[in-house]
N, C-alpha and C positions, 0 to 999 in steps of 0.2 A: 316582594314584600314579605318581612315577617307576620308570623300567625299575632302575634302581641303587638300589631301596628293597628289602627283603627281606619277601616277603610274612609275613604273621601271618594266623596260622590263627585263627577264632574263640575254640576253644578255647585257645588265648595270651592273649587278654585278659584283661581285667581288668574284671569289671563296672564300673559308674558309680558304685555306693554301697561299691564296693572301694575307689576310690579319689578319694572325696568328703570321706572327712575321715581320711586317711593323717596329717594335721598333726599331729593328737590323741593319736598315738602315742611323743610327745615329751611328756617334764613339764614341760619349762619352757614348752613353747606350750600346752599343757593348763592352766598357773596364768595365764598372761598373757591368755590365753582366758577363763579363767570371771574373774580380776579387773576384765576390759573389761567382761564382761555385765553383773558386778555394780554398775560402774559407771555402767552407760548406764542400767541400772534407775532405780536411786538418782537421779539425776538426771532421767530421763521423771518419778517420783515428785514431784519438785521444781519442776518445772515444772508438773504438772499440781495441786500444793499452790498454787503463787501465783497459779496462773487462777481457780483456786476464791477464792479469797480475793480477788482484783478481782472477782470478779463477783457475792460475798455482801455486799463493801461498794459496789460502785458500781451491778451492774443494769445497763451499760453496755457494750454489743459495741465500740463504740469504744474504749475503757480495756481491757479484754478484750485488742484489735488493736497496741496502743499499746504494753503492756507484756510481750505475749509478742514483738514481733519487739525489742523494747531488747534483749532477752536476745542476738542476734544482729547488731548494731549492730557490736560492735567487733571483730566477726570479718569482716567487712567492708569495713570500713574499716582496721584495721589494717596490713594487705599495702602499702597505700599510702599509709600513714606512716612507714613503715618500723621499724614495731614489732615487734619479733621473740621477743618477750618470748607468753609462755603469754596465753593469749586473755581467761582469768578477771579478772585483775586492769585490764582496761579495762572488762569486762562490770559488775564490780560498783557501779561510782558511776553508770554509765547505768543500773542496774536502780534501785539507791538513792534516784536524781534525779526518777523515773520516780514511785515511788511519793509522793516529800512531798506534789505536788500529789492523786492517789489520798485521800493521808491527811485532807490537809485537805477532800476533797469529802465524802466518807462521814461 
């Protein structure tokens, strides 16, 4: 501590779980808060639907490997094409392309 810093008494502070989720005390970060949850849900959910589903048609940890990193292909790659555009709309014809062969195996 600098000498030009003003001591704080213990009792001054502010526990850790006082001020762990001070954010929350805002509505609008409270909706954009549980919107994200609800999205990253939905999504884990989505992802874990189309593993299941390569691996009930192929049996296959390779295709398994194949088709969960496509999903992250174009976020990847994108930065250094200079695609600026939201991530999804590269992601989906790689996941699409991904599966005809999937299709045609099973």
């Amino acid at each position: 501590m600098l000498p030009s810093e003003p001591m704080i008494s213990v009792s001054q502070q502010k526990s850790f779980w006082s001020r762990t989720f001070v954010g929350l005390r805002y509505r609008n970060f409270r909706l954009v808060w549980l919107g994200s949850v609800t999205e990253h849900t939905g999504e884990f959910m989505e992802i874990a639907a189309i593993l299941w589903l390569v691996n009930e048609l192929t049996h296959s940890p390779l295709w398994l490997t194949v088709v969960g990193s496509s999903r992250f292909i174009s976020m990847i790659f994108s930065p250094f094409t200079g695609n600026t555009r939201r991530y999804l709309p590269g992601c989906v014809p790689t996941v699409n392309s991904t599966f005809t062969p999937v299709q045609r195996h099973g």
